[in-house]
C-alpha beads as a LAMMPS data file, in Angstrom:
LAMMPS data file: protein, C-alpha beads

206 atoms
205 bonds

1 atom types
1 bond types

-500.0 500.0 xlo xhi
-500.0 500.0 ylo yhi
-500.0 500.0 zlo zhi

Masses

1 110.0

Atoms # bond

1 1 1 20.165 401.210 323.034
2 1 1 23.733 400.870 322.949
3 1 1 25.292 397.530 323.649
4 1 1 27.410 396.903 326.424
5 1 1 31.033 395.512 325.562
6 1 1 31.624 392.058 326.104
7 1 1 34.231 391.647 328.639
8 1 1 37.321 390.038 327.511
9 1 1 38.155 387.702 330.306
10 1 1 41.360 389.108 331.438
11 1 1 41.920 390.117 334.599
12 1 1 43.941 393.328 335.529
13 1 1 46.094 392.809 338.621
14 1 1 45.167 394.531 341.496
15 1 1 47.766 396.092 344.121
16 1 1 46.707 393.742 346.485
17 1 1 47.898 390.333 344.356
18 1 1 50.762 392.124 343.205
19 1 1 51.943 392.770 346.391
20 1 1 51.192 389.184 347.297
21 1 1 53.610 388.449 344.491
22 1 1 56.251 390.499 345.518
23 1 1 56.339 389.438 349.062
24 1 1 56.050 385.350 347.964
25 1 1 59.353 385.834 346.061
26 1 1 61.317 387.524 348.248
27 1 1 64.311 385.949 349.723
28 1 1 65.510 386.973 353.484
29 1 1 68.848 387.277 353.624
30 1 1 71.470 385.423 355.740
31 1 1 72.931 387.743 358.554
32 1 1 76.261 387.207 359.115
33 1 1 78.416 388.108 361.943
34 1 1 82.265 387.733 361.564
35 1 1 84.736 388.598 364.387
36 1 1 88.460 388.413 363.520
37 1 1 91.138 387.137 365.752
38 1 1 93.717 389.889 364.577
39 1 1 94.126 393.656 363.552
40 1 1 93.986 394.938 360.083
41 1 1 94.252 392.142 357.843
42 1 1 91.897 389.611 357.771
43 1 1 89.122 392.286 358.114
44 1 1 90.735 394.193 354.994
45 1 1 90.388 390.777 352.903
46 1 1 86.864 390.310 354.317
47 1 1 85.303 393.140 353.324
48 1 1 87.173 393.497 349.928
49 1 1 85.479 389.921 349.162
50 1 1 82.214 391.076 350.898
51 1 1 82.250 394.292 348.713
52 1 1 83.354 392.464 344.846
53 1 1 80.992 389.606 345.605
54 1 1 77.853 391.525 346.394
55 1 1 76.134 388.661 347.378
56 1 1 72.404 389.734 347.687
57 1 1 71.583 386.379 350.020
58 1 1 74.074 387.311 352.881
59 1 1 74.594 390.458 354.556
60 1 1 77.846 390.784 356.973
61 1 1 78.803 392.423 359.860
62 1 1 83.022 392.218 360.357
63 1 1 84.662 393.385 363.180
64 1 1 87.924 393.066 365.753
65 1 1 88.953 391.290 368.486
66 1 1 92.838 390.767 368.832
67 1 1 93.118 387.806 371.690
68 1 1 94.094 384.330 371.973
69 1 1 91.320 382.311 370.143
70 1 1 89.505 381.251 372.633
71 1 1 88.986 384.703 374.119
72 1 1 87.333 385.578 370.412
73 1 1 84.772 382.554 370.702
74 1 1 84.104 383.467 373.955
75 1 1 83.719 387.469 373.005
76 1 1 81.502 385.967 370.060
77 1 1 79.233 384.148 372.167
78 1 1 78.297 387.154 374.337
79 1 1 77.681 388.674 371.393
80 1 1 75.361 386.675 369.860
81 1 1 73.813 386.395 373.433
82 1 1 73.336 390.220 373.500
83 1 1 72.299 390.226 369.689
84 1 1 68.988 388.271 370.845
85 1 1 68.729 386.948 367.278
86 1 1 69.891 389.089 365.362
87 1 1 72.157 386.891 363.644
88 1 1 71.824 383.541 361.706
89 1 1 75.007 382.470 362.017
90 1 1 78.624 383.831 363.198
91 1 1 82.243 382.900 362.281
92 1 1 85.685 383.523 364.373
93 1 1 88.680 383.785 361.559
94 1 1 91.811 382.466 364.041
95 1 1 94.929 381.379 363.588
96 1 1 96.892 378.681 364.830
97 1 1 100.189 380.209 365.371
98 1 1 101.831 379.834 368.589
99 1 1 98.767 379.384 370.432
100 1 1 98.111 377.359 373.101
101 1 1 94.345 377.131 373.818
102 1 1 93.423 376.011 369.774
103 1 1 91.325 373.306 371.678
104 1 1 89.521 375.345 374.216
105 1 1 88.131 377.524 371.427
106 1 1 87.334 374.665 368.852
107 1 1 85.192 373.236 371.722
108 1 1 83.773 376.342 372.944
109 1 1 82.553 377.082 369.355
110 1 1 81.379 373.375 368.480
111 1 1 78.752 374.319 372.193
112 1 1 77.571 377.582 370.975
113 1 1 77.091 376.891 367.119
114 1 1 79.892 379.119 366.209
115 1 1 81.884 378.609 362.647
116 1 1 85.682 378.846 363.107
117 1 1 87.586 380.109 359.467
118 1 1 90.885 378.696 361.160
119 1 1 94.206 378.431 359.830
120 1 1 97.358 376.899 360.126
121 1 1 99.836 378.180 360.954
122 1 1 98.215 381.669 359.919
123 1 1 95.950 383.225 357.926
124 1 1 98.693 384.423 354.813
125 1 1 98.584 380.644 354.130
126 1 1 95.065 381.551 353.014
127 1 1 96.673 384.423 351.044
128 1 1 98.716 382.271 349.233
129 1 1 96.754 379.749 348.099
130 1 1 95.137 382.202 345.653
131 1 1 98.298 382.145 343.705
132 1 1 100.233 378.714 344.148
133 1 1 99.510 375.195 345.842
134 1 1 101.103 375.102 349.059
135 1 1 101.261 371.549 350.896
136 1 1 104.808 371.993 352.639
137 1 1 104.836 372.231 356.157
138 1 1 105.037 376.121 357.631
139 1 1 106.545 376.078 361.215
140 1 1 105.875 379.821 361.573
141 1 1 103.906 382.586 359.644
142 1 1 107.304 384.139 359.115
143 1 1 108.011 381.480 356.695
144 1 1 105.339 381.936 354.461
145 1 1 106.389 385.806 353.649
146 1 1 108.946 385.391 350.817
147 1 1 106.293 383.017 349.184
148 1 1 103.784 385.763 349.200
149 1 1 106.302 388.279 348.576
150 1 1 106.634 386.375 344.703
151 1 1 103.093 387.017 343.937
152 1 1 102.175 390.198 345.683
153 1 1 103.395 393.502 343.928
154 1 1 106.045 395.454 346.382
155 1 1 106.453 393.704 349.734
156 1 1 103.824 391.798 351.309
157 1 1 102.419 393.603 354.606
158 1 1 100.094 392.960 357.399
159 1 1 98.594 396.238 357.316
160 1 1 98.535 397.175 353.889
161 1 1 95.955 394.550 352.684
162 1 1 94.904 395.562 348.461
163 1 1 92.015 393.326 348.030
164 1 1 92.447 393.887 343.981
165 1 1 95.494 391.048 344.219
166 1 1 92.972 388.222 345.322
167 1 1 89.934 389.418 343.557
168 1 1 90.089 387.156 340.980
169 1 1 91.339 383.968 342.475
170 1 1 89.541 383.684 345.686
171 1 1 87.500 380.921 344.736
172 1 1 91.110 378.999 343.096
173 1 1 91.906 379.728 346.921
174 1 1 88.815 378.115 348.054
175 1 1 89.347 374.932 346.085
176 1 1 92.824 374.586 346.735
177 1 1 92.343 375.185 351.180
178 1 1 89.597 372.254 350.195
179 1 1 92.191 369.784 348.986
180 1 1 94.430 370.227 351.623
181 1 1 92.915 368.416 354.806
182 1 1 89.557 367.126 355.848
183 1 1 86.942 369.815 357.355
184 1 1 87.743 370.492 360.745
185 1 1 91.291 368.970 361.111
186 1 1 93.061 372.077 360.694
187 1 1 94.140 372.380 364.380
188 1 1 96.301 369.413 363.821
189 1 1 97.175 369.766 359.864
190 1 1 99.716 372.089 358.819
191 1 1 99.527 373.470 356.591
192 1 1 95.677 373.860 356.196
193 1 1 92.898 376.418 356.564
194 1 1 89.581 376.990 356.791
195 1 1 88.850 379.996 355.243
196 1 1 87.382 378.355 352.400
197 1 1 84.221 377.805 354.238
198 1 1 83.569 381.079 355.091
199 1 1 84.609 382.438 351.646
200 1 1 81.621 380.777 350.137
201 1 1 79.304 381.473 352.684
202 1 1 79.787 385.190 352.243
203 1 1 80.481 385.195 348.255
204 1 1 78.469 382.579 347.548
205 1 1 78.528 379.197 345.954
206 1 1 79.281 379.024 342.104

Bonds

1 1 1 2
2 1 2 3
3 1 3 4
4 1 4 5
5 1 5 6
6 1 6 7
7 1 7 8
8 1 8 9
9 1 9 10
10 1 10 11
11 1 11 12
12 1 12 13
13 1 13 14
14 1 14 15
15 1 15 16
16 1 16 17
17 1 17 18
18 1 18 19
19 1 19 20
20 1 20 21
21 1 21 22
22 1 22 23
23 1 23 24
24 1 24 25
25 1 25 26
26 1 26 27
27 1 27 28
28 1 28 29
29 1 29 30
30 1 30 31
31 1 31 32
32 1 32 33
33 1 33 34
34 1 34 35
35 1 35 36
36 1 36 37
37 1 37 38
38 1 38 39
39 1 39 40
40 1 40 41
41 1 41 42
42 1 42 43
43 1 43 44
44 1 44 45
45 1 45 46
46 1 46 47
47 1 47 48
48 1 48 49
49 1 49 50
50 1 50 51
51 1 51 52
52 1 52 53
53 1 53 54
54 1 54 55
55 1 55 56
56 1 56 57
57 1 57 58
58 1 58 59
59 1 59 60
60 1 60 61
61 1 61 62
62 1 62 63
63 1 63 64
64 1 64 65
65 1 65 66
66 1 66 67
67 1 67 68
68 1 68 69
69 1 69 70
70 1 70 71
71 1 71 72
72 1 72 73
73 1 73 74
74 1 74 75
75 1 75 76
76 1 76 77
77 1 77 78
78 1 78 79
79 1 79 80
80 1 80 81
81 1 81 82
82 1 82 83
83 1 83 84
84 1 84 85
85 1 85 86
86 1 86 87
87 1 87 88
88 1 88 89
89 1 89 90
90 1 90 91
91 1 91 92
92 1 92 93
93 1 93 94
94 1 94 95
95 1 95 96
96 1 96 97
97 1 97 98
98 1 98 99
99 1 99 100
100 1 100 101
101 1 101 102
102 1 102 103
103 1 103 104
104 1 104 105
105 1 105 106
106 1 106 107
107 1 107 108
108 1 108 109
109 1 109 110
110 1 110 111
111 1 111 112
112 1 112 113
113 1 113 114
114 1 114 115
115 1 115 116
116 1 116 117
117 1 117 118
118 1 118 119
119 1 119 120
120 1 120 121
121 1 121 122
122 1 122 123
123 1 123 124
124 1 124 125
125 1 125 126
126 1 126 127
127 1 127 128
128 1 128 129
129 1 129 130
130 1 130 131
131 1 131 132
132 1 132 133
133 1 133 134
134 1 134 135
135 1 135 136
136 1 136 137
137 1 137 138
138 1 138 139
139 1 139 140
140 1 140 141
141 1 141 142
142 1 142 143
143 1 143 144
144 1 144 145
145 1 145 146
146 1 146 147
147 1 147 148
148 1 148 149
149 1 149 150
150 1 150 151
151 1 151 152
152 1 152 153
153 1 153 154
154 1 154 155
155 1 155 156
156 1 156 157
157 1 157 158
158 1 158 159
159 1 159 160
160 1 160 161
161 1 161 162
162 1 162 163
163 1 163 164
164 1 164 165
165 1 165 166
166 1 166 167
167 1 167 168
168 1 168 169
169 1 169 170
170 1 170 171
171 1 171 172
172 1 172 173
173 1 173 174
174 1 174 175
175 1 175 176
176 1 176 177
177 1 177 178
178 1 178 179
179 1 179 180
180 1 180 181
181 1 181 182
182 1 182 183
183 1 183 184
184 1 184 185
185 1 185 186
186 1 186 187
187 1 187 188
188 1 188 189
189 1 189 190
190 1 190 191
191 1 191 192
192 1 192 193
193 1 193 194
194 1 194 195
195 1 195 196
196 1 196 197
197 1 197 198
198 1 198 199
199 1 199 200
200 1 200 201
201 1 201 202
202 1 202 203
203 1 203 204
204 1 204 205
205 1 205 206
């Protein structure tokens, strides 16, 4: 009679704890909503970062709201309301500019948990930064042209955002918005911005 084989003590995996595996790893990812205070640019920038980072822990929804700032907190709240969770956090990129209601929106975001990527006096101070320290005072965001005009290639323009220019040096950027003022002073601190923040959050910490 023929013997039977001893078994070997290994076990082969079954579907069942493989799938257990699978779904004990797996890491949900961070929804994002981002709603931008002005036309063309900032969205451009946002998802040329979104799009070279490929972060797999954040996914990002951008879109546009051209108001005064707090008319984009208050647009972002209803739609966060209306989302019903479908987002784990949301951001409002605004500029301080020649606005007048800066503190109206930075308290209306503070009550509904809303991140504000602000900056003063405008968001091409964020621009620059990935090229040069800048820690002069900017009265308007007219003043800060010629300085980008050095380090982009052609003329610098609003609605002609190439990503490929600040690829590189976003996180030089991030560092150098960082050392400029405290966290959350940039309504009163020019020049400063907050972009940093939300740079990290969608490409990710180093």
């Amino acid at each position: 009679m023929a013997r039977a084989p001893k078994p070997s003590g290994r076990k082969r995996p079954t579907f069942e704890s493989r799938l257990g595996r699978k779904t004990e790893h797996r890491t949900a990812r961070q929804r994002l909503l981002v709603v931008c205070g002005a036309e063309v640019t900032e969205r451009d920038y946002l998802q040329g970062l979104k799009a070279a980072a490929r972060n797999p822990a954040v996914s990002v929804k951008i879109i546009e709201r051209p108001k005064a700032p707090s008319q984009v907190v208050a647009h972002t709240a209803k739609l966060l309301e209306a989302a019903d969770g479908d987002y784990d956090g949301a951001w409002c990129v605004l500029d301080v500019d020649q606005f007048t209601d800066i503190g109206r929106a930075v308290t209306d975001a503070g009550r509904n948990d809303i991140g504000l990527a602000l900056s003063n006096p405008c968001f091409e101070l964020w621009l620059l930064l990935h090229f040069t320290e800048h820690r002069s005072h900017a009265p308007t965001c007219t003043h800060l042209l010629p300085y980008l005009d050095k380090y982009v290639p052609g003329t610098y323009s609003k609605t002609d955002l190439d990503f490929r220019h600040y690829k590189e040096t976003w996180r030089e950027a991030a560092r150098r918005a960082k050392g400029l003022a405290p966290e959350g002073s940039e309504p009163t601190t020019n020049p400063s911005t907050g972009m940093w923040r939300l740079a990290l959050a969608i490409g990710g910490p180093e």
